[in-house]
N, C-alpha and C positions, 0 to 999 in steps of 0.2 A: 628443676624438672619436676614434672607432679608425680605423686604417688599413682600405682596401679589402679587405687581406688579413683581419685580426682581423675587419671588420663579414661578411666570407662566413662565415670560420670560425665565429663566433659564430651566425649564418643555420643553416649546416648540422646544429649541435648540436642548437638551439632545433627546427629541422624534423622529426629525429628523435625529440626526442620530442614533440612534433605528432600523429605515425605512431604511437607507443606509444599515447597517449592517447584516438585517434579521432579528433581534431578533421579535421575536413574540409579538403581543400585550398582551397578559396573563406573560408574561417573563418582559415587560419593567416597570409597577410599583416596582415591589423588585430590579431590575436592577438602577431606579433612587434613589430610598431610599438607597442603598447600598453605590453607586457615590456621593449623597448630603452629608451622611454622613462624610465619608472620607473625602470629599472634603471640609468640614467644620469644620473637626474632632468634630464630634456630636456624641452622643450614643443614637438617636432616638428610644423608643419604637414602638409598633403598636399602643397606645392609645393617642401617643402624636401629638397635634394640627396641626402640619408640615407634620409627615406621614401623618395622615387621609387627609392632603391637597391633599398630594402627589397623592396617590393612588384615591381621590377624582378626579384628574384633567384627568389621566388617564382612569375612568372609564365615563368619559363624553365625550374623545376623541379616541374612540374603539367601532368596530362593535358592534352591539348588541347580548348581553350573552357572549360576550369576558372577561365580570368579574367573570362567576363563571370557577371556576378552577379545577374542582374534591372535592372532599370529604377530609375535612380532619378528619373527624373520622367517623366509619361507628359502629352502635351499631343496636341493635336487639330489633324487638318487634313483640310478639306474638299474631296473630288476624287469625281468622277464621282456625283454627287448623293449622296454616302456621307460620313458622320465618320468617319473612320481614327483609330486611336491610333500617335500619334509615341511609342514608347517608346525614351527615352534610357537606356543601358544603363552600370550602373556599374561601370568598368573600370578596371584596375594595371597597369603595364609601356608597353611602346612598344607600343601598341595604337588601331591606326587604325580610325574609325565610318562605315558605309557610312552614310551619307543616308536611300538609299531603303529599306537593311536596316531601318530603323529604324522603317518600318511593318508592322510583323509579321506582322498580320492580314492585310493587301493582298495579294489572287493576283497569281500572276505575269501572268497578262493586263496585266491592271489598272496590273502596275508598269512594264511595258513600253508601255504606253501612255503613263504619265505621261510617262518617261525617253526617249520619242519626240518629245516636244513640248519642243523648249529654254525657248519663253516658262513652258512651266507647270512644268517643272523648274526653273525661275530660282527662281520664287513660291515652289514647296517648299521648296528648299534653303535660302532665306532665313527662309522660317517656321523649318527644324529648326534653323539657327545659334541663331535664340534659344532655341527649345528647351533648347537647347545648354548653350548661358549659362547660361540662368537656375536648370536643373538643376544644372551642375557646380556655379553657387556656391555650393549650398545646402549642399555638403563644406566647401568653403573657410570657409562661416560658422562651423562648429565648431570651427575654430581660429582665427577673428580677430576682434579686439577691435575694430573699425573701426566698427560701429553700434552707439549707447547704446541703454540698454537698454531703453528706451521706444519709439525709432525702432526694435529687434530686435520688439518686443511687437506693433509695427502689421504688420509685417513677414511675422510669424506668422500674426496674423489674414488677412493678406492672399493666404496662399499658402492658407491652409484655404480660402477663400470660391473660388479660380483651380481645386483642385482637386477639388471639390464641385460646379462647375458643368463640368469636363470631365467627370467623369465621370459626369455626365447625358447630356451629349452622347455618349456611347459606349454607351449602353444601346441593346439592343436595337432600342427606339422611341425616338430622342433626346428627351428634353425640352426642349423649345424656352425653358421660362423658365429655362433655365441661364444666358439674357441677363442676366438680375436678378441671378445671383451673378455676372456675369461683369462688370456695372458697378458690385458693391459692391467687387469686390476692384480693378479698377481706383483707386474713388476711393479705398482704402485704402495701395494704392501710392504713389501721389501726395501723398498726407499722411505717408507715411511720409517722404518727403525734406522734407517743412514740417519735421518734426518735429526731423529727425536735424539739420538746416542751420540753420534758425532759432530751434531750441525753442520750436514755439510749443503754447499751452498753449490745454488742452479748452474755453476759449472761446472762444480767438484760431482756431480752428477750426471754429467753430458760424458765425463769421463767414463762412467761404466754403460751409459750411452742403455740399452736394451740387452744387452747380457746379462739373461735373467740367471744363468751358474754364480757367473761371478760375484752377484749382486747377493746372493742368498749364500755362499759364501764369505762374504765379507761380514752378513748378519751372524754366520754362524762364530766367528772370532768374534766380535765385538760385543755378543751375547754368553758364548761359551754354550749354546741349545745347539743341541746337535741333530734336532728337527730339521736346523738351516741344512744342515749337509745334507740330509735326506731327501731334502726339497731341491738343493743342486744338482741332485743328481738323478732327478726325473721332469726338470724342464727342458727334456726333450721333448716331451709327447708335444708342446706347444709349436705352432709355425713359426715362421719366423714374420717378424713386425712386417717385409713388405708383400706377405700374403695376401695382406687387404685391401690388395690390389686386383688378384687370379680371380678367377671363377672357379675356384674349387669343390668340391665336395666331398669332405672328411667324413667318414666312418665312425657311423655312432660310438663306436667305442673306443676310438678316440678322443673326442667329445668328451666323454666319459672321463678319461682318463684327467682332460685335460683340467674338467671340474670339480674331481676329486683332489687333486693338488692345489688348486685355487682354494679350495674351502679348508685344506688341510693348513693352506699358507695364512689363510684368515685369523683361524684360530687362533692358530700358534701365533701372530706377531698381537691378539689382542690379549690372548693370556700371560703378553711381559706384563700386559697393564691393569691386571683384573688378578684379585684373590679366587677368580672362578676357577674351577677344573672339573666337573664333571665327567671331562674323560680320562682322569687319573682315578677317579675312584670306580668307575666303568673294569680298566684294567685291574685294581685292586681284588675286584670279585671275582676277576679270572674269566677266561673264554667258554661258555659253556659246554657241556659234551652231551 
């Protein structure tokens, strides 16, 4: 591995010609992690000491806000009868996330009301930790091998069905049966830890069929997180699987309800897989008063 001094000098080359080439400054941290790799044959993560350098050296020699990057996951929170989008923003270097920045769309009224009420800033802050989570890990999966690839494959399913029913919710007109993707990708979570913990296999599956209780009680044994319980026993607010059939139309705060459990359920089954927690250190600080 090179010294501090070789990995900048090496930085500083690679950067120039960066600059010769056009590549953009947002493009050249993954651009030199890519090249060091290779070029060292290393299978660097994102949380390993040489990236964070990496991307560290970069984000001190780039315009300013050249580190954030877009969102890499954008999840939902309901405030003043409105669906906000929580856009988590994907960032390099020692780069702290505002919270409330993180609703992009929200006037400032609107945020200064929130950030006025400590009870309803509690509710936010703890919704965007998962946020939080569940986005960062979705980095950290491209480099760890810690889900097979079967448990990876529900895994997949289960963030396409989480992001397909938010962003119904952010349309315009929300669509309200974003519930129905919002309890497919739940139960799909949930079997993702059957999967990855027990191997069980597409019949031993059919047995807990759509009982999303039972299914997240089974996680909560076979984990010992007693999230899973918590989670049991509020997959009520959800319809039932042959709703998506009716023509109903559920109450936004149901809705609500039902997407706050989904992304509660997100989290939690990616933080078995992930050294992340940012909403353990969130409760750490304590609830504000």
């Amino acid at each position: 591995m090179l010294s501090d001094y070789d990995l900048a000098t090496w930085l500083e080359a690679a950067n120039r010609r960066y600059s010769a080439e056009g590549i953009s400054h947002k493009g050249r941290p993954f651009t030199a992690w890519r090249e060091f790799s290779v070029e060292n044959d290393l299978s660097l993560a994102l949380d390993h000491p040489t990236t964070k350098a990496i991307f560290q050296w970069f984000y001190e020699h780039s315009p300013p806000g050249a580190h954030q990057i877009g969102a890499v996951y954008t999840g939902v929170y309901l405030y003043d009868t409105a669906f906000w989008p929580v856009c988590i923003p994907l960032t390099y270097g020692q780069v702290s996330v505002d919270a409330i920045e993180c609703l992009e769309t929200m006037p400032l009224q609107i945020k200064k009301m929130l950030n006025s009420s400590p009870q309803d800033l509690w509710s936010y802050v703890l919704h965007w930790a998962d946020c939080m989570d569940y986005g960062y890990w979705q980095m950290d999966l491209e480099a760890s091998d810690r889900l097979k690839p079967r448990a990876l494959q529900f895994l997949g399913a289960g963030h396409a069905e989480l992001k397909g029913a938010n962003s119904q919710l952010l349309e315009a007109r929300p669509n309200v049966k974003a519930i129905l993707g919002m309890r497919m990708a739940t139960e799909i979570f949930l079997k993702t830890v059957l999967v990855q913990e027990l191997n069980l296999t597409d019949d031993e599956l059919r047995t807990i069929s759509h009982k999303l209780e039972k299914a997240a009680e089974r996680c909560a044994d076979v984990t010992g997180q007693s999230t899973f319980k918590e989670i049991a026993e509020q997959v009520a607010c959800y319809p039932p699987v042959s709703a998506r059939y009716e023509d109903t139309d559920w109450p936004e705060s149901r809705v609500w309800q039902a997407a706050f459990v989904t992304q509660v359920t997100a989290a939690t089954v990616t933080r078995l897989y992930s050294d992340r927690n940012i909403r353990a250190e969130v409760l750490r600080q304590g609830e504000p008063v």
